[in-house]
C-alpha positions as CSV (number, residue, x, y, z in Angstrom):
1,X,-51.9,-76.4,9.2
2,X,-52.5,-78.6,12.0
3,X,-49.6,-79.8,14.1
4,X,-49.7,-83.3,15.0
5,X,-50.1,-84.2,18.9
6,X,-47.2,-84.5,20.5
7,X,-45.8,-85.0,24.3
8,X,-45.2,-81.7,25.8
9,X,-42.3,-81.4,28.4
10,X,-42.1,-84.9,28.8
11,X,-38.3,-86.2,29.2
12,X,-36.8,-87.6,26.2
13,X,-35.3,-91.4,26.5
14,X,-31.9,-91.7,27.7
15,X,-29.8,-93.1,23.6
16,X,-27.3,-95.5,24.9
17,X,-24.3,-95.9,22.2
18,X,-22.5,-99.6,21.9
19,X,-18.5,-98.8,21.1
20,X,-16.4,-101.6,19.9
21,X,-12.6,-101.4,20.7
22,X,-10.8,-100.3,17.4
23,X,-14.1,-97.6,16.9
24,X,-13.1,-94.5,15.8
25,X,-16.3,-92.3,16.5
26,X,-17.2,-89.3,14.2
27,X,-17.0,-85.9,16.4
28,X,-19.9,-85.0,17.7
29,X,-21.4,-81.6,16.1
30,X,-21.8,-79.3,18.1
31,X,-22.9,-75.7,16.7
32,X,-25.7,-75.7,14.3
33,X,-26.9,-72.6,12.2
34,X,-25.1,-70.2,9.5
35,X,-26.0,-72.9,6.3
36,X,-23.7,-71.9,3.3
37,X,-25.7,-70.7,0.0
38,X,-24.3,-73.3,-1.8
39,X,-26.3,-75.6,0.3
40,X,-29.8,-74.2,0.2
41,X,-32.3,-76.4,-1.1
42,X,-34.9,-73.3,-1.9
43,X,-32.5,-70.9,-4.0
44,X,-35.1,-68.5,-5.2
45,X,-37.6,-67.8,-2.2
46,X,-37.4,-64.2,-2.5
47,X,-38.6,-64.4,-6.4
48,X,-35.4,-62.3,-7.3
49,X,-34.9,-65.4,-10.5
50,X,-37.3,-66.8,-12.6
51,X,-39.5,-68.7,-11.3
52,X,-40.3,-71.0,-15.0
53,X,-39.1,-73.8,-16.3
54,X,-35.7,-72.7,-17.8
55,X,-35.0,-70.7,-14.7
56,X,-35.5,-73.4,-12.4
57,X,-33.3,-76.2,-14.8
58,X,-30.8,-73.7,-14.4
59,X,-31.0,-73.6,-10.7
60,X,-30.7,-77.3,-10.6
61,X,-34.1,-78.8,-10.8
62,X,-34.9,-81.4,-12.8
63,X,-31.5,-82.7,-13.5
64,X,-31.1,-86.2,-13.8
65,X,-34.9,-86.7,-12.6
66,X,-35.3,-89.7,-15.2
67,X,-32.0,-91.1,-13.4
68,X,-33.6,-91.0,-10.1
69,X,-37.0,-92.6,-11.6
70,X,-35.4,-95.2,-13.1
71,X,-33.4,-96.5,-9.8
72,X,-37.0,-97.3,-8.5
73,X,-38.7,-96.9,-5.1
74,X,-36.7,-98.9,-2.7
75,X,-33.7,-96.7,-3.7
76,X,-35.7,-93.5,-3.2
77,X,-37.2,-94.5,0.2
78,X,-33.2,-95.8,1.0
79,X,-31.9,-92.1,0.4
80,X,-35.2,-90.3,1.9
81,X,-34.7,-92.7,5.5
82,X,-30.8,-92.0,5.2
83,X,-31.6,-88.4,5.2
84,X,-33.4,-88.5,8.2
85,X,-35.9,-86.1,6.9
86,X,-39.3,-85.5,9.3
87,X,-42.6,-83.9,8.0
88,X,-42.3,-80.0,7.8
89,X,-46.0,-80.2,8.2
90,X,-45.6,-79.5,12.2
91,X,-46.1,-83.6,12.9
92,X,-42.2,-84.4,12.1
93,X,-43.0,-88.4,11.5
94,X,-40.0,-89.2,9.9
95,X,-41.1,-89.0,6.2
96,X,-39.2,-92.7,4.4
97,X,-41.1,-94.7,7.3
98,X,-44.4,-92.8,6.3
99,X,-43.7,-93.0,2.2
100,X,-43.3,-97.0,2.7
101,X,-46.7,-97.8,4.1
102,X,-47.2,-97.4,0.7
103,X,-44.5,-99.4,-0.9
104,X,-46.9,-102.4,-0.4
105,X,-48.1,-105.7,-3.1
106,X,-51.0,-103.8,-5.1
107,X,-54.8,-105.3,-4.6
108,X,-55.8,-103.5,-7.6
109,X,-56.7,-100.2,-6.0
110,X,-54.7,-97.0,-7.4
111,X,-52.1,-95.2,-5.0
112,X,-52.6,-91.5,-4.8
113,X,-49.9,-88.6,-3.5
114,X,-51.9,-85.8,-1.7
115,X,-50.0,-82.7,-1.2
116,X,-51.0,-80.2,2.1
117,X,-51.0,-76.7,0.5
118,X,-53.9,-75.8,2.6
119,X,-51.5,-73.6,4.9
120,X,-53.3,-71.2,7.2
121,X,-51.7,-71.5,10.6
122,X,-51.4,-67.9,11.4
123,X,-47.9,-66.9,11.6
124,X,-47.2,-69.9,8.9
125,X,-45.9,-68.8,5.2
126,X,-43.4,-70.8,4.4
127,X,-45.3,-73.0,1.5
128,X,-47.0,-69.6,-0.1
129,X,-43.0,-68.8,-1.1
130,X,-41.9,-72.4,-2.1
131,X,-45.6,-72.2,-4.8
132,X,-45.1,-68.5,-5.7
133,X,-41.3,-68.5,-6.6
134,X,-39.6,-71.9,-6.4
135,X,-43.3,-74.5,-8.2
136,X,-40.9,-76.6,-10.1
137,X,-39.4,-78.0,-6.9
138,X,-42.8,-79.1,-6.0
139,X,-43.8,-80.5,-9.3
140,X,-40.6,-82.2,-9.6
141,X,-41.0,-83.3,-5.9
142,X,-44.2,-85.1,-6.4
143,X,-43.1,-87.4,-9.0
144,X,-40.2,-88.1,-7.3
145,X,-42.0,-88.9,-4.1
146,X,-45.0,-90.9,-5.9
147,X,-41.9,-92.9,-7.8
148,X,-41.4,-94.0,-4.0
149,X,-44.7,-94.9,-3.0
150,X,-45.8,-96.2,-6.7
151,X,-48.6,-93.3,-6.9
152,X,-50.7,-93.3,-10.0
153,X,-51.3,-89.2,-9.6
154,X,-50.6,-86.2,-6.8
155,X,-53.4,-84.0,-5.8
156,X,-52.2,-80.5,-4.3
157,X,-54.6,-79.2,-2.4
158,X,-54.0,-75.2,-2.1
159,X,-55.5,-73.0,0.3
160,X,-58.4,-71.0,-1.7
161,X,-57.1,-67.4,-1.0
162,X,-53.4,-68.4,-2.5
163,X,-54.8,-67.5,-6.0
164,X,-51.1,-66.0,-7.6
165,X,-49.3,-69.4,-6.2
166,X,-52.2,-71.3,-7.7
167,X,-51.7,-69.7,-10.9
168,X,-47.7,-70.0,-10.7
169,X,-48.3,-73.6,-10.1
170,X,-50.6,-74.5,-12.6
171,X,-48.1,-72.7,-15.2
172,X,-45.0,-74.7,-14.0
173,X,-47.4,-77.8,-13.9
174,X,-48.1,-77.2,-17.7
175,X,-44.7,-76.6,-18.5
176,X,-43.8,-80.0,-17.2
177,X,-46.5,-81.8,-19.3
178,X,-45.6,-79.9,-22.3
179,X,-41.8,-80.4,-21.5
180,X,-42.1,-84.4,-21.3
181,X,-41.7,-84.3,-17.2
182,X,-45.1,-85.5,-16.0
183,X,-47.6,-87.0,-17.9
184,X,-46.9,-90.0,-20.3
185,X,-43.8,-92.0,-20.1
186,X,-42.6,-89.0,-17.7
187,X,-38.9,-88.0,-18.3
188,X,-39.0,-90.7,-20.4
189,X,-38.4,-92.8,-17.5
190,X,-41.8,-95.3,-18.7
191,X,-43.3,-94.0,-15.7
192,X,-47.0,-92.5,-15.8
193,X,-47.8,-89.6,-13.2
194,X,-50.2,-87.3,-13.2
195,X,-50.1,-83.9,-11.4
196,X,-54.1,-82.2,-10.2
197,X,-54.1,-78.7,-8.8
198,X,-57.5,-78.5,-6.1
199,X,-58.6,-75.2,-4.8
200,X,-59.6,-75.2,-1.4
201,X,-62.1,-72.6,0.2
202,X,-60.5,-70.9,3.0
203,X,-61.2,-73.1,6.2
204,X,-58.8,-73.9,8.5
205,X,-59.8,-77.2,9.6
206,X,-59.2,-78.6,6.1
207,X,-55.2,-78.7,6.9
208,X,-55.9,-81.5,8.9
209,X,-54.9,-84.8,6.7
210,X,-58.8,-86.3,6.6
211,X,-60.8,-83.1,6.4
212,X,-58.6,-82.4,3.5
213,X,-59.6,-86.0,1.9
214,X,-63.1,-85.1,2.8
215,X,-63.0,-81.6,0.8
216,X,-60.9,-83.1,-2.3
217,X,-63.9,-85.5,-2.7
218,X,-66.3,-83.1,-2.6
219,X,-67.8,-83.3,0.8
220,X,-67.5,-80.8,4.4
221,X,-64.1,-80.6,5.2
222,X,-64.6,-82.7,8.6
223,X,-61.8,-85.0,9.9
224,X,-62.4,-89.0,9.7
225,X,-62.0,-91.2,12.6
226,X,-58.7,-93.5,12.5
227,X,-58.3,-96.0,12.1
228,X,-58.4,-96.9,8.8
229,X,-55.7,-94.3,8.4
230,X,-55.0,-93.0,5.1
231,X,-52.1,-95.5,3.5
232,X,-55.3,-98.0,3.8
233,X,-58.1,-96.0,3.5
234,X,-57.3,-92.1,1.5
235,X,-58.9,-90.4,-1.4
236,X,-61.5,-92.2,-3.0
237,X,-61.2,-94.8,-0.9
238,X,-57.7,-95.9,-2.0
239,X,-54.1,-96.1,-0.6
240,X,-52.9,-92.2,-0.1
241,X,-50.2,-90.3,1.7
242,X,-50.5,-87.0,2.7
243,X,-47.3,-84.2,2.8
244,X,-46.7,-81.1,3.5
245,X,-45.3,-78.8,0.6
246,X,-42.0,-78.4,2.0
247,X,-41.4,-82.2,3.1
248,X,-42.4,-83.0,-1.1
249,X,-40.3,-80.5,-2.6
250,X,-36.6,-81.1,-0.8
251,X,-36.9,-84.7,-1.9
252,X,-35.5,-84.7,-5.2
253,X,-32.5,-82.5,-3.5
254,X,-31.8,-84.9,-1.6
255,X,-31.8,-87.8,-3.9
256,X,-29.2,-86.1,-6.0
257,X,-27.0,-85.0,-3.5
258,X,-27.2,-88.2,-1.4
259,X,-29.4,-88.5,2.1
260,X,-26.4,-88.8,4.1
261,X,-25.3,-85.2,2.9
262,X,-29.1,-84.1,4.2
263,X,-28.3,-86.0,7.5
264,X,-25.1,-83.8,7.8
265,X,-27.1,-80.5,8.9
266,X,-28.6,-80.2,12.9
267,X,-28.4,-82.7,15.4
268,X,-29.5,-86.6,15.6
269,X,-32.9,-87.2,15.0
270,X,-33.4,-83.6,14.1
271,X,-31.6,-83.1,10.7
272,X,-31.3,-81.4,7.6
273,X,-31.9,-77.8,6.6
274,X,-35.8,-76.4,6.9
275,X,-37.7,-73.3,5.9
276,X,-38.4,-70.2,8.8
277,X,-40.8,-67.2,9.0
278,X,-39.9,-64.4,11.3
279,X,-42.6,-62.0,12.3
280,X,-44.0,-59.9,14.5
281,X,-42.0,-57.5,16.5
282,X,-39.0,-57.8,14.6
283,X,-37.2,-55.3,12.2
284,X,-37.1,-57.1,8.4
285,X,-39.7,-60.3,9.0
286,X,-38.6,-63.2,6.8
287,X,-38.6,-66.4,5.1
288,X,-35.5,-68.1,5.5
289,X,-34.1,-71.4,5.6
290,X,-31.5,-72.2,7.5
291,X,-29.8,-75.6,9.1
292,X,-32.3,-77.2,11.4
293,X,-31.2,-77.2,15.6
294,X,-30.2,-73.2,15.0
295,X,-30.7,-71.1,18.0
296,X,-33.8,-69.1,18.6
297,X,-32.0,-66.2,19.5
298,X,-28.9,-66.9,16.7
299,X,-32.4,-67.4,13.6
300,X,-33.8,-64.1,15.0
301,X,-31.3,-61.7,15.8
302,X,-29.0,-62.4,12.3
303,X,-31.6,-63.1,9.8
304,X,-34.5,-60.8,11.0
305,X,-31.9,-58.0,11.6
306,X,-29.9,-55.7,9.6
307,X,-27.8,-58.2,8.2
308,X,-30.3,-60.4,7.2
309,X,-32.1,-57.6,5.4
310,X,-29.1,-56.7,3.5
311,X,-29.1,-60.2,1.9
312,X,-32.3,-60.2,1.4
313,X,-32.4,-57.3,-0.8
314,X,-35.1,-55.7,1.9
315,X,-35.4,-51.7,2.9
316,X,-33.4,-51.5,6.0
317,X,-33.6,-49.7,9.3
318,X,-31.1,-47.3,10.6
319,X,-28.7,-49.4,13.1
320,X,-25.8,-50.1,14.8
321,X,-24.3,-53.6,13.6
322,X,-21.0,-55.1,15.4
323,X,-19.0,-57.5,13.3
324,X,-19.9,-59.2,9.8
325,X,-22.8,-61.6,9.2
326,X,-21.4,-64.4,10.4
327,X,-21.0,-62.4,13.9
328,X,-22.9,-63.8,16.9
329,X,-23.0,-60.3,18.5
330,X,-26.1,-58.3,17.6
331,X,-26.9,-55.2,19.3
332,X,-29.8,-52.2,19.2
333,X,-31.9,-51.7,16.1
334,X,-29.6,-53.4,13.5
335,X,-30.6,-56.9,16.0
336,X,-33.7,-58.7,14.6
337,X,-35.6,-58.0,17.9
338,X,-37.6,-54.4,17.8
339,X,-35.9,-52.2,20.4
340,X,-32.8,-54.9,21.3
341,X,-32.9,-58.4,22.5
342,X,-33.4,-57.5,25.6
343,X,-37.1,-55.5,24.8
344,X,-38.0,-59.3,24.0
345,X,-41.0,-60.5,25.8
346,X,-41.7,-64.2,24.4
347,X,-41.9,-66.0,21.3
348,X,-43.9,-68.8,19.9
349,X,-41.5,-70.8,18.3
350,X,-43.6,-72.7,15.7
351,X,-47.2,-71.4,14.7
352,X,-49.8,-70.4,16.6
353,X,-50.6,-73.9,17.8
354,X,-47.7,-74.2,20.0
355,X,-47.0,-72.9,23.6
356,X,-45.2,-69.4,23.6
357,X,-41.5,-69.2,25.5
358,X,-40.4,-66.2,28.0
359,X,-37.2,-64.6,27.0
360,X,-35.1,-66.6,29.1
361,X,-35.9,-69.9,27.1
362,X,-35.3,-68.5,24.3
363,X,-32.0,-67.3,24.9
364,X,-30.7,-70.9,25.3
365,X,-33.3,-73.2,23.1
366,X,-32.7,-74.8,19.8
367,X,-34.6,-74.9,16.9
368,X,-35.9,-78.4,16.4
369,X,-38.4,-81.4,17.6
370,X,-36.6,-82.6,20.3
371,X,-34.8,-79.1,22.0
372,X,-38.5,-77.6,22.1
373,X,-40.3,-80.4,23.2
374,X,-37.3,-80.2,26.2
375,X,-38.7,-76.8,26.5
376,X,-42.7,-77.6,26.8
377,X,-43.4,-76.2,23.1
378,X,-43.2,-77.6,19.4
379,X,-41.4,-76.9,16.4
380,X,-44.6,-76.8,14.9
381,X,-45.1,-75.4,11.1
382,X,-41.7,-73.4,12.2
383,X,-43.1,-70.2,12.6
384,X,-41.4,-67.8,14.8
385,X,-43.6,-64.8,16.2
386,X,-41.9,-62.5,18.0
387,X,-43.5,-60.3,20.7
388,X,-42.1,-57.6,22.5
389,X,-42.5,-55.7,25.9
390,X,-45.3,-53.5,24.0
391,X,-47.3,-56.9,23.8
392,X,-50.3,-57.3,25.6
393,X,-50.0,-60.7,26.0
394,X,-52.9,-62.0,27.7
395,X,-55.3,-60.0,24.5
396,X,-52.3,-61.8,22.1
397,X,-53.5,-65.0,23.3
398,X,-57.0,-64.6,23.8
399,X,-57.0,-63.8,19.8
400,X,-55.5,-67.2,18.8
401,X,-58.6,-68.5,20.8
402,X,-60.7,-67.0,19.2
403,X,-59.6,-68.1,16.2
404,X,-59.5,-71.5,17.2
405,X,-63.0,-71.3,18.1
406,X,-64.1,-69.9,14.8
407,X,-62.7,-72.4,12.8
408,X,-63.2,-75.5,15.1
409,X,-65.7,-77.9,12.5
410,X,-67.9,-78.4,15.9
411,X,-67.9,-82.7,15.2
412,X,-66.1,-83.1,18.9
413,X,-68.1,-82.1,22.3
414,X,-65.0,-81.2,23.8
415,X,-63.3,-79.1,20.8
416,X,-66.4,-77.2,20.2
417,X,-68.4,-76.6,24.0
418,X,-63.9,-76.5,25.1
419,X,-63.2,-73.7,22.4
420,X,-65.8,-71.5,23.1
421,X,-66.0,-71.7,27.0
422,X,-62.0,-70.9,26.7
423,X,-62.9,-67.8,24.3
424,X,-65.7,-66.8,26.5
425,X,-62.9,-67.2,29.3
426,X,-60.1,-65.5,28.2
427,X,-62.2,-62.2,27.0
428,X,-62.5,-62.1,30.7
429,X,-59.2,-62.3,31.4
430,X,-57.9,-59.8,28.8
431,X,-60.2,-57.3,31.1
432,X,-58.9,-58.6,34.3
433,X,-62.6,-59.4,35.6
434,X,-61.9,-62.5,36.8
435,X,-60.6,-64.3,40.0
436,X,-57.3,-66.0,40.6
437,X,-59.0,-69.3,41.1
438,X,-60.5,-69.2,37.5
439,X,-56.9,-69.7,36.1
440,X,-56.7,-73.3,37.3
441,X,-59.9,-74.0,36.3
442,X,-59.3,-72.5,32.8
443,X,-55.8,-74.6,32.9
444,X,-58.4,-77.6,33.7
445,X,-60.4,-77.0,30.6
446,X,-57.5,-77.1,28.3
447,X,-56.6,-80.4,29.8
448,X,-60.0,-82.0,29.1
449,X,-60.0,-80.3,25.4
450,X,-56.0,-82.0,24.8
451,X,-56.2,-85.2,23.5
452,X,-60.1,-85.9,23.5
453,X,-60.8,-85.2,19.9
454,X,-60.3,-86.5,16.7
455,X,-57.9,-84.0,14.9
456,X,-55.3,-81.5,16.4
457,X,-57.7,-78.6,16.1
458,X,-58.1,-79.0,20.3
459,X,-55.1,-79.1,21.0
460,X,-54.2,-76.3,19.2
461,X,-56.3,-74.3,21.2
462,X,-55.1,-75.8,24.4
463,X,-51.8,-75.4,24.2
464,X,-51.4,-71.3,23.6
465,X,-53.7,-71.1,26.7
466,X,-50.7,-73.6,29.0
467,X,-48.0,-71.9,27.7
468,X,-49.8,-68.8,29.0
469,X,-50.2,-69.3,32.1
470,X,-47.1,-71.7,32.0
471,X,-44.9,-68.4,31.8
472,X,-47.0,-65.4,32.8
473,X,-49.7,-66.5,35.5
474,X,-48.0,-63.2,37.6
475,X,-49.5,-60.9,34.5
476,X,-52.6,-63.1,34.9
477,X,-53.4,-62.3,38.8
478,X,-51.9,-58.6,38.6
479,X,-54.6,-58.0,35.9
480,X,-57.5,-59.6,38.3
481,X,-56.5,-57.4,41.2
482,X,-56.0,-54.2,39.0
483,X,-59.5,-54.4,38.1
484,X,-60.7,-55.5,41.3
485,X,-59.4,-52.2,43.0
486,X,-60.7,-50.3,39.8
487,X,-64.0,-51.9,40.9
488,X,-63.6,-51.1,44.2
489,X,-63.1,-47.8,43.9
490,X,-65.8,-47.5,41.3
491,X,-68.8,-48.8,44.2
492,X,-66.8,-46.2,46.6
493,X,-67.5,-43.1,44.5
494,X,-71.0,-44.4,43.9
């Protein structure tokens, strides 16, 4: 999916705090990560329970849904603003703001809830597990969420190659009709909702909010100029908000258990729990959700390693593991990292949209908006890949580009003539027949790309390209002037 556009590295403001004499203020928390099972939202992302209706009822969905319903919008989008809870899309607008451009006087046009399962940011899985082995929650999450915005009907819109979450999700959606749920008079709350399953066709760009509108109506997947943005102007021409699978399905949680108790996980502004994928260069890659502001290093080493295996019912590797799961102190093989933490070359913290980070971020960074933003990256889609010292991390890079340039749609000059020169570019640069200069010119063309287009798609292809030469301009130039002495002494045997 395509993460929003966002301020990289820029300073955050300054929060100043009134105090009034007789305040007693709350203590500050001040160590995130290590969420309790008892307070996971997704109980069944590994698909070890059934994934049907009476498995998920008795993993707590769909209790008390009518109850919900019948306290009405305003009492939903109270508890979803309390909760503090931001898109999981990779944008991270804070989701009860968005929900009430909807929660307007009707002129007569429907309101329509349009679910992003179109996920294909490479390194991104997170949605594919919440479809395949946890659908209810997303079933149950769109009536909830259209409750809130007064929505006539959801449309999901699932990436075409997800063909066994498709087929999940259309069983749990036919369950719910059958069950009462959806439908008619759903939960017998007097509250008509429909649920539509749409297949997408496998192109990239169509994660992006308007090309998905486009594609759901039957025309090329291209993004729409805003404004009119989508509350105004959506699918078939009438009042629409579009979110992210995740974002949908952790709202009925948080209606039953309160938004303040959602508010109580990570730091200010960056709250609740959210949904990880570990991969790469790391011993037992994962899904895993854990409290939100985590650190990098803390999410990697004890849930990709030997101890995360272990709960995750995964094959593990042989490895040395000092203290119990809760332990901060990883070492070797039974660590997350391939080879130790300290065989750790960089990471991209949040898809393959958003700037990579040396080791030495990542010992320190946390994972949320505002702690990677700090660090001039993104929390993106909140996919962690993990590369190594066997990386070759100018080729790495120069892949994601040239997938960005095979699925750029080609509407915006500098998105598609951008994409392609940067491709063209860095194929140059993964053989080192370059010159020095060319690096700030190639750091020049990224800039002109960023910003100047109408969907993310640019600056998703920018941004891997600055964090590159951000952090590893020294591999860069050593590359140049290898292959210029290999040149040189190439002409001096001829």
């Amino acid at each position: 999916m395509l993460a929003a556009r966002r301020l990289l590295g820029g300073s955050l403001p300054a929060r100043v705090s009134v105090r009034f004499s007789g305040d007693t203020a709350a203590p500050k928390k001040t160590s995130f990560g290590s969420l309790k099972d008892e307070d996971r939202i997704f109980t069944n992302l590994y698909g070890r329970h059934d994934w049907r209706l009476k498995g998920a009822q008795s993993r707590g969905d769909w209790y008390k849904t009518k109850e919900i319903l019948l306290k009405g919008p305003d009492w939903i989008l109270g508890e979803v603003k309390a909760s503090g809870l931001r898109g999981r899309g990779g944008a991270g607008f804070p989701t009860g703001l968005k929900w009430s451009f909807m929660n307007k006087p009707s002129d007569g046009r429907p309101k329509y809830l349009v679910v992003n399962a179109d996920e294909g940011e490479p390194g991104t899985c997170k949605d594919r597990e919440i479809m395949r082995h946890d659908p209810h929650k997303l079933v149950e999450g769109c009536l909830v969420g259209g409750r809130a915005m007064g929505a006539r009907a959801a449309y999901i819109y699932i990436r075409g190659e997800f063909y066994n979450e498709a087929s999940n999700l259309q069983v749990a959606i036919r369950e719910a009709y059958e069950a009462g749920l959806i439908g008619k008079n759903a939960c017998g709350s007097g509250y008509d909702f429909d649920v539509f399953v749409v297949r997408g066709a496998g192109a990239y760009i169509c994660g992006e909010e308007t090309a998905l509108i486009e594609s759901i109506e039957g025309k090329q997947g291209k993004p729409r100029l805003k404004p009119p943005f989508p509350a105004d102007v959506g699918v078939f021409g009438c009042p629409t908000t579009v979110a992210n699978v995740e974002t949908v399905s952790v709202s009925p949680t948080i209606c039953r258990r309160g938004g303040a108790w959602f508010a109580s996980f990570g730091r200010e502004r960056n709250s609740g729990t959210k949904l990880f994928n570990i991969s790469g260069h790391v011993n037992h890659p994962c899904t895993v959700e854990e409290e939100m502001s985590v650190p990098l290093k803390e999410l990697i080493e004890k849930h990709a390693g030997e101890a995360g295996g272990r709960r995750a019912g995964l094959g593990l590797r042989k490895g040395a593991w000092r203290g119990g799961p809760g332990s901060r102190g990883w070492t070797g093989l039974a660590g997350g990292v391939i080879g130790g933490w300290d065989n750790l070359l960089a990471v991209i913290p949040g898809g393959s949209s958003t700037p990579l980070i040396p080791k030495s971020v990542c010992e320190t960074v946390l994972m949320d908006f505002d702690s990677l933003v700090q660090a001039q990256t993104g929390l993106g889609t909140a996919a962690v890949i993990v590369m190594d010292r066997s990386t070759d991390i100018v080729k790495a890079i120069a892949r994601l580009i040239e997938f960005y340039k095979h699925e750029s749609c080609g509407q915006c000059t500098p998105c598609r003539e951008g994409v392609d020169w940067m491709n063209k570019v860095m194929a140059r640069f993964v053989r080192g027949d370059a010159r020095p200069a060319e690096i700030d010119s190639l750091w020049e063309i990224s800039k002109q790309i960023e910003g100047h287009t109408i969907c993310a798609l640019g600056d998703g292809a920018a941004w891997p390209v600055q964090g590159l030469i951000r952090h590893f301009r020294p591999e860069l130039e050593e590359r140049m002037q290898q292959f210029a002495r290999q040149h040189q002494a190439r002409q001096a045997a001829s």
